[in-house]
N, C-alpha and C positions, 0 to 999 in steps of 0.2 A: 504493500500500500504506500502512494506517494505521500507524502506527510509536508513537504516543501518543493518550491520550485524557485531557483536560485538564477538567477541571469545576469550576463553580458550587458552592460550597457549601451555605449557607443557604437552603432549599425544594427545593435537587437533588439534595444528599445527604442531609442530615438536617433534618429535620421540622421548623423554627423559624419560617417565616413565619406559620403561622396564631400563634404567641405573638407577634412583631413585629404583627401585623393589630390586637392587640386591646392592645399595650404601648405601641404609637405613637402612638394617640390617647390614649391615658391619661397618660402623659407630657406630653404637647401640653394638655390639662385640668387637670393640676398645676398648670399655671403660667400659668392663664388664659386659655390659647388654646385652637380648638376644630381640628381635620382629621378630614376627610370618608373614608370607604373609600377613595372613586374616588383622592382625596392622597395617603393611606398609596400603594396599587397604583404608585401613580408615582414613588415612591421607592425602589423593591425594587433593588438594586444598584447603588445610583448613587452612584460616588467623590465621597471627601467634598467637595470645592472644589461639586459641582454641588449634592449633599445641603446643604450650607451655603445656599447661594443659595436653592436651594428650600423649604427650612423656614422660612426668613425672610420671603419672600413668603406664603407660608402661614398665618404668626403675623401677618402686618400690622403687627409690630413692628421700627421701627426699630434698636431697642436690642435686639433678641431676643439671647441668651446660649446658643448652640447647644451650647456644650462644656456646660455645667447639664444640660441638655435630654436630653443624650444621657446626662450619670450618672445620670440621674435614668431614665430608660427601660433603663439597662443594667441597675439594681438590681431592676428589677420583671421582665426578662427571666427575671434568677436568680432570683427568687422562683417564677416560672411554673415552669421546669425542674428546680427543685429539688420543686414539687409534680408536676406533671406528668410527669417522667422529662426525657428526650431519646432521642424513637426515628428510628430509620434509616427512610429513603426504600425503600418499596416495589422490592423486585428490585437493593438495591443491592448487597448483600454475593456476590449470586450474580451479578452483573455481574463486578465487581471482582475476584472468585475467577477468572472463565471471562480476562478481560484480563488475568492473570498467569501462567495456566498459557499463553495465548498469546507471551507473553513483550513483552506491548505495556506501556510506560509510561505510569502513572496518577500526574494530577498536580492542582494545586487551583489555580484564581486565583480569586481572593475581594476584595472590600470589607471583608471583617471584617479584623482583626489576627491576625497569624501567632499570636502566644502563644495567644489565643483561638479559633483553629479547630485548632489543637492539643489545646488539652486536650477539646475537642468530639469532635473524631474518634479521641481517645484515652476518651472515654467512653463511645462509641457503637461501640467497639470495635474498628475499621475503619483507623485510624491507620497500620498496618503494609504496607496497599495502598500508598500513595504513597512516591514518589520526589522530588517537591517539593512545598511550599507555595507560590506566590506572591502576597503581599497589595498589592490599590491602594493599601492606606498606604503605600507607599513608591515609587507611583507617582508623576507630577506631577500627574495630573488623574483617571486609576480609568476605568470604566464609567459610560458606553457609548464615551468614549471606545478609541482601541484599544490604547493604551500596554498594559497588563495582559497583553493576551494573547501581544502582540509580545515583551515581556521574557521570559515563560513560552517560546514559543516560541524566543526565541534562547538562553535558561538550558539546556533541554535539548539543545542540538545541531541542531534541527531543522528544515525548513520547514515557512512553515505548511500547504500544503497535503497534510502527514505527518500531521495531528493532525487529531482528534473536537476540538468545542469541545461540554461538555452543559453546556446550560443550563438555567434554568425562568422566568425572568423576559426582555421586552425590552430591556429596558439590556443585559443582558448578553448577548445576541444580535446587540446592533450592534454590539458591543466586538469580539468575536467574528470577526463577518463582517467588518468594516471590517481586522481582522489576516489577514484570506488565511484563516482555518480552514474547515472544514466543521463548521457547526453543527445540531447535533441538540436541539430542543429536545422537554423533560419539563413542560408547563406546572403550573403551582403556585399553588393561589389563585385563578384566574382562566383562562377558557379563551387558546387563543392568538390575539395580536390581529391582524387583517389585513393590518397593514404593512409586521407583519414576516413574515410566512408565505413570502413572495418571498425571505428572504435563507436562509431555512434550507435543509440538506441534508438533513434529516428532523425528521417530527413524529410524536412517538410516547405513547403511554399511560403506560407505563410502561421504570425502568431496563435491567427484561430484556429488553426489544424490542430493544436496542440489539445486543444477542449477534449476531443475526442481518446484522446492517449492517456489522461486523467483518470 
């Protein structure tokens, strides 16, 4: 019996990787360097110790200055969403609605910062669904590792094999699988990729397919 359904934030509940697709390299061009789609795609949820390592390889710079990097992509995030809105993920509010009248716990572990996916799912209205936040910044290491999911999991009470893990990205699907969950992935950006098709519990279109797997 699922008892919790724990989720990805960024491309699985609310709409911000196509702004990250187009903020990531532009940042990365700021400052002289170039990254490719295929580089962005392989970044999408990946705790920062690996995101470090990996944008540096990336820049070909020794001296690359990630914390820059990253204000400097966070300031053109907010310009996108302050032009663009921020909208909710397809079938998520009628997911989250049907998982609480069930009386199952909705929770988040995310790569982003807790104060920031706060005021995101407090803007996108949805805020009041969850029970916890848990961010890899305060992990040792984030996604794909499985630290994230395993705290979340033991934060609430629960085992993992009690808990949905929805994702939309692979990092976030080994993180996931590697913690014992059943993970359901909502691909985002890009279809899903073969590797990991074997570790998921379901692949679905859309949030409200998920109702049924409940």
């Amino acid at each position: 019996m699922i008892k919790a359904v724990i989720f990805d934030l960024d491309g699985t509940l609310i709409d911000t990787e196509k702004h990250f697709r187009v903020n990531w390299p532009k940042a990365f061009e700021h400052f002289g360097y170039k990254m490719t789609d295929e580089q962005y795609l392989s970044i999408r949820s990946l705790g920062k110790p690996f995101v470090q390592e990996t944008l540096k390889k990336y820049s070909g710079d020794s001296d690359f200055n990630y914390e820059k990097v990253v204000e400097y992509r966070s300031m053109l995030m907010e310009e996108s969403l302050e032009k663009y809105g921020l909208e909710v993920k397809a079938g998520a509010e009628e997911l989250l609605s049907y998982l609480g009248e069930k009386g199952i716990i909705c929770a988040i572990a995310t790569a982003s910062p807790v104060d920031r996916s706060e005021r995101y799912l407090k803007k996108a209205g949805i805020l009041h669904y969850f029970d916890r936040i848990i961010s890899a910044r305060n992990m040792k290491e984030g996604k794909p590792s499985p630290d994230v999911y395993q705290f979340a999991v033991k934060e609430l009470g629960l085992k993992p094999e009690e808990c949905f893990a929805v994702e939309d990205s692979p990092n976030g699907v080994i993180s996931a699988y590697k913690a014992g969950l059943k993970v359901i992935m909502v691909p985002d950006q890009a279809p899903a990729e073969e590797e990991v098709k074997p570790l998921l519990y379901a692949l679905v279109d859309s949030l409200s397919d998920i109702k049924k797997l409940v």
